[in-house]
N, C-alpha and C positions, 0 to 999 in steps of 0.2 A: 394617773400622771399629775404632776403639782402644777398649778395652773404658772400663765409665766410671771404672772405678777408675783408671786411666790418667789420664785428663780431668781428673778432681778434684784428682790428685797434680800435673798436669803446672800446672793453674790457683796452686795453693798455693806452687809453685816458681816460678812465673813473679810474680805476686805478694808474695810474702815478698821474691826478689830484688830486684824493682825499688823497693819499700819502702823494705828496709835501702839500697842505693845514694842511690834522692833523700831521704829524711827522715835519712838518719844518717850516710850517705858523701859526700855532693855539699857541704853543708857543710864536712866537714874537705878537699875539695880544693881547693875556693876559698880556704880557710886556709893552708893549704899554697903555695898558688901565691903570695898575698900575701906568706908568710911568705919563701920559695926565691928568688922573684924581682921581689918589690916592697919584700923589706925589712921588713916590715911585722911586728908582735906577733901570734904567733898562741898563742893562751890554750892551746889544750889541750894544746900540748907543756908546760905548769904540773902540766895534771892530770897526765898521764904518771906526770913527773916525783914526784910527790905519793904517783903508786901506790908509787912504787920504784924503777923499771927504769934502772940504770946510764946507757942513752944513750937520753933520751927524745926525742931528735927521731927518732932513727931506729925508734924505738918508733911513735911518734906517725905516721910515714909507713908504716909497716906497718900497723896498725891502718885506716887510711887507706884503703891499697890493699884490706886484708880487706873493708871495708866497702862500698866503691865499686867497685872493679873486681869482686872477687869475688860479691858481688850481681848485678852485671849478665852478668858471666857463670854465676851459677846462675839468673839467669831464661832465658834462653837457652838452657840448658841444655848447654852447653860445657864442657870438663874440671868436669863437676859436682860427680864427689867431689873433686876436689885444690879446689875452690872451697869446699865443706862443709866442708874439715878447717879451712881455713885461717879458715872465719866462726866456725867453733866452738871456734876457740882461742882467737879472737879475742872472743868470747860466754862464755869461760869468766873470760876477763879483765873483763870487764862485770860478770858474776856476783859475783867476788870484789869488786869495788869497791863497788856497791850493796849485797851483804848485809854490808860489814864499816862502809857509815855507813850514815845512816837514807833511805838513796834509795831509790825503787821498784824491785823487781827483775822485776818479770812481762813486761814486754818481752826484755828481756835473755832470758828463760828460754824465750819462746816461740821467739825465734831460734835460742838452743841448741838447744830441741827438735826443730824445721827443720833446721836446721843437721847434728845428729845424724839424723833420718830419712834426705835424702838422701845424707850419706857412705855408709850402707850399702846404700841405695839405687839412688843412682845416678839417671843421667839418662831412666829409664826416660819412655814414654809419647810426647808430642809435645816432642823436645828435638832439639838438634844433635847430641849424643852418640850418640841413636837411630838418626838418619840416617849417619853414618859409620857405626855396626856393622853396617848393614844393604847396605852396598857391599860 
């Protein structure tokens, strides 16, 4: 039986994942898809752009992908840390936008902190990464 520390970590990664993916990725993919294949205005390649970064659409889909795909595969618990680095870079960019206007920053920070646990981490406990190392 997995110890509970296991249990707790593995609930907090499964969680945290599936969070960041539907409340803060699933959005920017519908945006996305509007934007790539219906044409359509998709606002946050604005913010992007706003932050700085040279090519914000491709900005804008990486961020995207961090959020949405890598969420779902850290709840799952699949390449967890290549999924951890990529939310936590992704989280570090969040950080810098909210604390440099007057936006809240404590979500961002908690996903950092997530985000930074399981990179060094790892998919321990009830994950897919478990189940491969143990073949």
């Amino acid at each position: 039986m997995a110890k509970l520390s296991n249990i707790a970590l593995s609930l907090l990664r499964f969680a945290s994942g599936l969070m960041l993916a539907y409340f803060h990725g699933l959005g920017k993919v519908t945006g996305a898809f509007g934007y790539l294949v219906e044409g359509k205005e998709w606002r946050f390649i604005n913010l992007v752009s706003n932050i700085g970064f040279p090519a914000p659409v491709i900005f804008a889909l990486l961020s995207t992908f961090a959020e949405f795909v890598c969420g779902i595969l850290l709840a799952i618990g699949f390449l967890t840390r290549y999924s951890a680095l990529l939310i936590l870079i992704n989280m570090t960019v969040v950080l810098y936008r909210h604390l440099t206007t007057d936006m809240r920053f404590e979500l961002g920070g908690l996903y950092f902190l997530i985000a930074l646990l399981f990179l060094f981490k790892g998919g321990e406990g009830i994950s897919i990464d478990e189940l491969i190392k143990k073949r």
